[in-house]
C-alpha positions in Angstrom: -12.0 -0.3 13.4 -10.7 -1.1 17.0 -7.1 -1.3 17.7 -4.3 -0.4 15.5 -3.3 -3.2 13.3 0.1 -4.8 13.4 2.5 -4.1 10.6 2.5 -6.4 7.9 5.2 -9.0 8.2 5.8 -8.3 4.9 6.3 -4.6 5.0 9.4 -3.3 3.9 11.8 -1.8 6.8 11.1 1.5 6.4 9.5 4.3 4.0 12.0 4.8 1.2 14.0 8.1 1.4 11.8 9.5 -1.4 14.0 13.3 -3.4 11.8 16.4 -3.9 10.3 17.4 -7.1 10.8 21.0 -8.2 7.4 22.6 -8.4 5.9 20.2 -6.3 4.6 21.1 -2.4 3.1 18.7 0.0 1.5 18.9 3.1 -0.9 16.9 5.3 -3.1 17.8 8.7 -5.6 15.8 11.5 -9.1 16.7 10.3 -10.9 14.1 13.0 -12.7 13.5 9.6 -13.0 9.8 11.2 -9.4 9.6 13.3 -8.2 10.5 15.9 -4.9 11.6 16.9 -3.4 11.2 13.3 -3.2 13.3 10.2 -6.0 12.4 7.6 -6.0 15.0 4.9 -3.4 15.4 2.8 -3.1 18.5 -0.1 -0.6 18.5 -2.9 0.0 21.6 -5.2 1.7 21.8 -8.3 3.0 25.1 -10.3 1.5 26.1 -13.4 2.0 24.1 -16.8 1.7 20.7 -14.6 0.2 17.9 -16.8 -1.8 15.6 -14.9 -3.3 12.5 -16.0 -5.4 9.8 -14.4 -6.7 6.4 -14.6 -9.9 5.6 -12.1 -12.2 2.7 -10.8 -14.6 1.6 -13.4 -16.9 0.5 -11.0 -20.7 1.6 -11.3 -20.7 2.5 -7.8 -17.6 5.2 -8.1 -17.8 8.0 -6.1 -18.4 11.7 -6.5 -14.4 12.4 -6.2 -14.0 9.7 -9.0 -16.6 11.2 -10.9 -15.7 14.9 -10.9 -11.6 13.9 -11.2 -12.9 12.2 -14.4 -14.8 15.1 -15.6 -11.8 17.8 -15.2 -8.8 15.6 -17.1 -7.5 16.7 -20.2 -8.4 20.1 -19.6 -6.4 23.6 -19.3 -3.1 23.5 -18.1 -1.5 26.7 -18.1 -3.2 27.2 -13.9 -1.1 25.4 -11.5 -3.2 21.9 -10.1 -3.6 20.8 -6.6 -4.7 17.3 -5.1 -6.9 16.9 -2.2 -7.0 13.6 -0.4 -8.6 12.5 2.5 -8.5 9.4 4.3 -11.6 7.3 6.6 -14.8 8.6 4.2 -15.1 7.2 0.9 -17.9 10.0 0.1 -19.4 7.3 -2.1 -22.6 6.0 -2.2 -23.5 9.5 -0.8 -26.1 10.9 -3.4 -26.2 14.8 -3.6 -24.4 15.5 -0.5 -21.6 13.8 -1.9 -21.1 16.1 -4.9 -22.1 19.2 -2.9 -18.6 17.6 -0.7 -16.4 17.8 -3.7 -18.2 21.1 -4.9 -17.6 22.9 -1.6 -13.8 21.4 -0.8 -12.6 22.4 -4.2 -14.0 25.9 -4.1 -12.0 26.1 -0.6 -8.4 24.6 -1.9 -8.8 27.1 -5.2 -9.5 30.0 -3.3 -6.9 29.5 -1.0 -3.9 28.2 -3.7 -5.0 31.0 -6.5 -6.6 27.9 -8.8 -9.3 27.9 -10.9 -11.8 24.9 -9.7 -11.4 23.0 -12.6 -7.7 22.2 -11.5 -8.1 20.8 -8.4 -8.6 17.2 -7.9 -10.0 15.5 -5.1 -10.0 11.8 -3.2 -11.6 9.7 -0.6 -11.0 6.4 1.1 -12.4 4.9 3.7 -15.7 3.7 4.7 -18.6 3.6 2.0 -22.1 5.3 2.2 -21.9 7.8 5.3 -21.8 11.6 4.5 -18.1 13.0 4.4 -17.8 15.8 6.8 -16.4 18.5 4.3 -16.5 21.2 6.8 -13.8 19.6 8.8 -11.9 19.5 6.0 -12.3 23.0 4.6 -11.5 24.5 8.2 -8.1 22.7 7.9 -7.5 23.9 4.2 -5.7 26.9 5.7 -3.4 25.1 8.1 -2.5 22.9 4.9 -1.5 25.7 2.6 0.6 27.2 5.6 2.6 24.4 5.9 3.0 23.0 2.3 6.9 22.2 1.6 8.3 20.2 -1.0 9.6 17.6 1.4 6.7 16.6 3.5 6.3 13.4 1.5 6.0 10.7 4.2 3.9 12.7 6.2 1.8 13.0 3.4 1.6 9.4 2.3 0.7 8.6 6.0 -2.1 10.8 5.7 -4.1 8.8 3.1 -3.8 5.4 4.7 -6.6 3.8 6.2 -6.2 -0.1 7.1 -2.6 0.0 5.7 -0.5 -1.0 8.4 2.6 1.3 6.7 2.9 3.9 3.8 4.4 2.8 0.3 6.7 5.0 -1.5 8.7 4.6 -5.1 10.8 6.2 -6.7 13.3 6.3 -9.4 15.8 8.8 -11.8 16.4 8.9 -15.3 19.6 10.0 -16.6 19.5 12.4 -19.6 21.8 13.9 -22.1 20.2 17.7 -19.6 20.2 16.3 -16.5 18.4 13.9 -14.5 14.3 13.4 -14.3 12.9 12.3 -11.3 9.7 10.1 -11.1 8.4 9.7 -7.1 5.2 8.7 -5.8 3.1 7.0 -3.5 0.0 4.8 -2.2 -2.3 3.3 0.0 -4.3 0.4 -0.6 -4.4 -2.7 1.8 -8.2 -4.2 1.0 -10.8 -4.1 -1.5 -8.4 -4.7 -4.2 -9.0 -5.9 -7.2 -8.8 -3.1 -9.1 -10.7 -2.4 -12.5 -8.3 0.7 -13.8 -5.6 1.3 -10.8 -5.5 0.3 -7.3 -6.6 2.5 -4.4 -5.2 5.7 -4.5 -2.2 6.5 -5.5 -0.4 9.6 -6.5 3.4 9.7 -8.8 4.7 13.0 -9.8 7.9 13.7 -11.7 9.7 16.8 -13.0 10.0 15.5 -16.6 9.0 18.4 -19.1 6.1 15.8 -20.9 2.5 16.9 -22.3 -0.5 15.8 -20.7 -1.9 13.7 -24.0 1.7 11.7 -24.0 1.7 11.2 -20.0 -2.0 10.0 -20.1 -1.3 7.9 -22.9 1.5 6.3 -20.9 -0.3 5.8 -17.6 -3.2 4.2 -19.5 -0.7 1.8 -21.0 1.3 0.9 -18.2 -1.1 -0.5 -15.7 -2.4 -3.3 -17.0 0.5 -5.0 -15.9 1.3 -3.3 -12.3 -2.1 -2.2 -10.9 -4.5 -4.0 -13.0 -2.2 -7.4 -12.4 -2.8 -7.5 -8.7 -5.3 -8.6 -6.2 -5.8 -9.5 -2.4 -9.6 -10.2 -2.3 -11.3 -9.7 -5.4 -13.5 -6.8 -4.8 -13.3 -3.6 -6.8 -12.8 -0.2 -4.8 -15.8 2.6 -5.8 -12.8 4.6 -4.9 -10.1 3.5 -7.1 -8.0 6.6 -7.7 -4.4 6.9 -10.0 -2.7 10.4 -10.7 -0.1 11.1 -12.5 1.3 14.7 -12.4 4.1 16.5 -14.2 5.9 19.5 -13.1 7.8 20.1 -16.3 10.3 21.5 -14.2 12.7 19.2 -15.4 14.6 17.8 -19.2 11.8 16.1 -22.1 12.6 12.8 -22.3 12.2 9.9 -24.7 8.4 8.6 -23.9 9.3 5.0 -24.1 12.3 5.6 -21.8 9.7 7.3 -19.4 6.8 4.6 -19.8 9.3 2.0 -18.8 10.1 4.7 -15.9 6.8 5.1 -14.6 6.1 1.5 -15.2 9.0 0.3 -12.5 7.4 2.7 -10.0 4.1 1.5 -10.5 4.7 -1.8 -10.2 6.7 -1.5 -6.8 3.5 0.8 -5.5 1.3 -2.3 -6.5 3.8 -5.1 -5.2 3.8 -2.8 -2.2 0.4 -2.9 -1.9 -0.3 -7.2 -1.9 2.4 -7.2 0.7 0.2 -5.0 3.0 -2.6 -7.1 1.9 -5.4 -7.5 5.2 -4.3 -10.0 7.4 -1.1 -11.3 4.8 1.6 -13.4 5.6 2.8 -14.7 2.3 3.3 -12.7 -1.2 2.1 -14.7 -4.2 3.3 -14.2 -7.9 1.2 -16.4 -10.5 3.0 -17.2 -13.5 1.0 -18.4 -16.5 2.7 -18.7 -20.0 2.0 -20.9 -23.2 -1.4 -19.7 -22.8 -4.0 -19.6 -26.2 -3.6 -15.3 -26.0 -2.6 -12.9 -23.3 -6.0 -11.9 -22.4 -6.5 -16.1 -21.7 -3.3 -16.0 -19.7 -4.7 -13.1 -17.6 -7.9 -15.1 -17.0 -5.8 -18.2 -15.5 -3.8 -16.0 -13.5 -6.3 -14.2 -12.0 -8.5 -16.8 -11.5 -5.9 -18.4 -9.6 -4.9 -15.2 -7.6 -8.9 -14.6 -6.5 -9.4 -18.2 -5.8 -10.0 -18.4 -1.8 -9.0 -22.0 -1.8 -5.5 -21.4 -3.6 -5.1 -18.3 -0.8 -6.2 -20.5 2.0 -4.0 -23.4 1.4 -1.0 -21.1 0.5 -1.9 -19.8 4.0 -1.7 -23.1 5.4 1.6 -23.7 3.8 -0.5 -26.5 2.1 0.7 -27.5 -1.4 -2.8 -28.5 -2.9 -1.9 -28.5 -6.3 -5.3 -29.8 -7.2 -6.7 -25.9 -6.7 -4.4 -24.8 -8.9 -5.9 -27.5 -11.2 -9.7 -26.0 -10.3 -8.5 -22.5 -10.9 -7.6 -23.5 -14.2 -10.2 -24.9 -15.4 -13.0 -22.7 -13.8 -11.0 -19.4 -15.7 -13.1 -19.7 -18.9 -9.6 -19.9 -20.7 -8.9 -22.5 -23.4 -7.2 -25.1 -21.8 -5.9 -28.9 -22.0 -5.8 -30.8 -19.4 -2.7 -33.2 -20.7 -0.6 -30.3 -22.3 -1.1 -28.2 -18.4 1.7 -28.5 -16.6 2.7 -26.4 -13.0 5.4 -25.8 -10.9 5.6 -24.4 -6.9 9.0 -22.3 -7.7 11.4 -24.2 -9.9 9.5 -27.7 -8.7 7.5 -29.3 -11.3 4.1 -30.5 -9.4 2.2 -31.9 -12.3 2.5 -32.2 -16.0 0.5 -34.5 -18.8 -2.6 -35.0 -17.0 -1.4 -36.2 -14.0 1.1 -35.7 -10.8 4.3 -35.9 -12.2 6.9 -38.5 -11.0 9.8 -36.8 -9.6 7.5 -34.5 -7.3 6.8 -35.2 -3.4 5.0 -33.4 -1.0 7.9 -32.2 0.9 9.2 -30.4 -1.9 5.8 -28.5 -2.4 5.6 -28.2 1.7 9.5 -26.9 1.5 8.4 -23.8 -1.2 4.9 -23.0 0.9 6.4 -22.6 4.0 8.6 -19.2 2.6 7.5 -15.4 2.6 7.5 -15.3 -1.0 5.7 -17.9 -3.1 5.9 -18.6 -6.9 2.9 -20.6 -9.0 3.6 -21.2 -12.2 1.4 -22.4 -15.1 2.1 -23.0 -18.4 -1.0 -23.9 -20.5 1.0 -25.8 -23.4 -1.0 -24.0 -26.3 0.4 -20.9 -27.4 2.3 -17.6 -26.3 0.2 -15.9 -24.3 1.8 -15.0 -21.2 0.4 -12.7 -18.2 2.3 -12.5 -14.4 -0.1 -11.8 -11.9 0.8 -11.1 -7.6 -1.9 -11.6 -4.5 -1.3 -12.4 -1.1 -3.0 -15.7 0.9 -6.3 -15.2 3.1 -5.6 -15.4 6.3 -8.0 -15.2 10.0 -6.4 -11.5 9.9 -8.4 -10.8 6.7 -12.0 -11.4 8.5 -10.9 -10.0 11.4 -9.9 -6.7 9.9 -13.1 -6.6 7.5 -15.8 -7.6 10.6 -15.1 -4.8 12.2 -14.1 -1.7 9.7 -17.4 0.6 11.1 -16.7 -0.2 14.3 
């Protein structure tokens, strides 16, 4: 893609100050593996007894990375781990060549970190369907090993970015009876989201003393509502990529205390990721309650979020209520027309069937022309509830996706 993009006028002012996990080393290096001038690879390593768990694209397309992480969760854990990640090839869509990729890159990083193959996990992002060129990534592996630290964490998160216009970073501590346990991470994902298990790819690690059944049993709970309730454009990643790794360097701590933990991470990763959404200018949470069951609130929410008409107004500032009203009712979600009512921010727009009275157009125009904008739904029939966060669709959008090969 020509030109580097402007950052998102969304983008928070700077990449956290993320701490250092014990047992945890990062590095990253320029592998031209589509870039120039900029580091694209990025290798994490973990000391022995890490757990590591995962969530992944359910797409039918996934790639080979996808596939082979897939096949090697849940298994020893006594090795150390390490996580390869590079950024501008997707190796997907990539037949044999693209397994013979992961086969040959992961057979370099454990020969070089003292692994057994099975521990070391691989990624891709970046463009879809052209051969990954693995040997200019295995001729780096070296350089990466020499210069792993345990504090080369932004570097490292800039590595993986591809149309992100900055790197996202979380982190948070929980205080224990022993000590503190530290939970950091982060991602990259700026288009092609609308992911079907996580977002992207994105990479947490904490020093918590956890086993890997409990921490994949947390993961696979917490992201239905933080990656699995966002969206920019409705399209599912083949490359959809969510680890989880623990050093257990650190105290054991209650699992509901960490699930709520992780959860508050994940959640700013995925916020972080809608406000870097291609060509956004406006962050969007979708509110729906009152709905006939959760899973029907999640359908009104979404359908709302994906709608281009709902993004493309909300980029116009233009409070058309009336494609809220369409989203609605195009969800598949059991709905009323005269118990629906919706509100831009605290503003009720329309309630009983109809516009209601006290509502103008300068009050919706007022909300719509902020950075942050607020739809909410309630469906009048029951309790299900489900919060959902997208972005508007801008010119910036088509601009940035005409182009990508190029």
């Amino acid at each position: 893609m020509a030109g580097k993009l402007p950052v998102s006028p969304l983008a928070p002012a700077r990449f956290p100050d993320l701490p250092a996990i014990a047992g945890l080393e990062l590095a990253s290096v320029a592998a031209g593996v589509k870039y120039q001038g900029r580091d694209d690879v990025m290798l994490a390593r973990l000391c022995p007894g890490s757990a590591v768990a995962g969530v992944f694209t359910r797409s039918a397309t996934r790639s080979a990375p996808v596939l082979d992480c897939q096949e090697k969760l849940g298994g020893e854990t006594s090795a150390g781990a390490a996580i390869l990640v590079n950024s501008g090839n997707s190796n997907a869509f990539t037949g044999g060549a693209g397994r013979a990729s992961v086969e040959a890159i992961c057979k370099a990083v454990a020969g070089a970190c003292d692994l057994p193959e099975a521990r070391v996990f691989t990624a891709s992002t970046g463009v879809i369907g052209e051969r990954l060129p693995d040997d200019r990534i295995t001729a780096k592996i070296g350089d990466l090993v020499a210069g792993l630290s345990p504090l080369a964490i932004e570097q490292s998160a800039r590595a993986i970015c591809t149309t992100d216009t900055f790197a996202k970073g979380a982190s948070t501590v929980i205080e224990t009876a022993e000590g503190p346990v530290t939970i950091m991470g982060f991602a990259k994902g700026s288009g092609m989201i609308a992911p079907d298990m996580a977002t992207m790819l994105v990479y947490i690690f904490t020093d918590a003393t956890i086993s890997q059944d409990t921490l994949q049993a947390v993961l696979s709970a917490g992201v239905d509502s933080t990656f699995n309730a966002i969206t920019v454009d409705s399209d599912t990643s083949t490359s959809d990529s969510l680890m989880v790794a623990a050093t257990q360097q650190g105290p054991a701590v209650d699992s509901a205390v960490f699930a709520e933990a992780l959860n508050t991470v994940m959640l700013d990763l995925a916020h972080q990721v809608v406000r870097d959404g291609e060509g956004a200018t406006k962050f969007v949470e979708v509110q729906v309650t009152g709905a006939d069951s959760d899973a029907d609130a999640k359908r009104v929410a979404m359908s709302i979020a994906n709608s281009p008409l709902v993004k493309t107004a909300i980029a116009g500032e233009d409070p058309n209520w009336g494609r809220i009203v369409m989203a609605v009712g195009k969800s598949g979600a059991k709905a009323d027309r005269d118990l629906l009512s919706i509100r831009f921010g605290e503003a009720l727009v329309a309630e009983n069937g109809w516009a209601s009275p006290q509502y103008s157009e300068e009050i919706g125009a007022a909300h719509m022309k902020g950075d942050e904008i607020t739809i909410k739904v309630d469906m009048g029939i029951g309790n299900g509830a489900f919060t959902a966060w997208t972005c508007d669709l801008t010119h910036g959008y088509i601009s940035i996706n005409a182009d990508y090969r190029s």
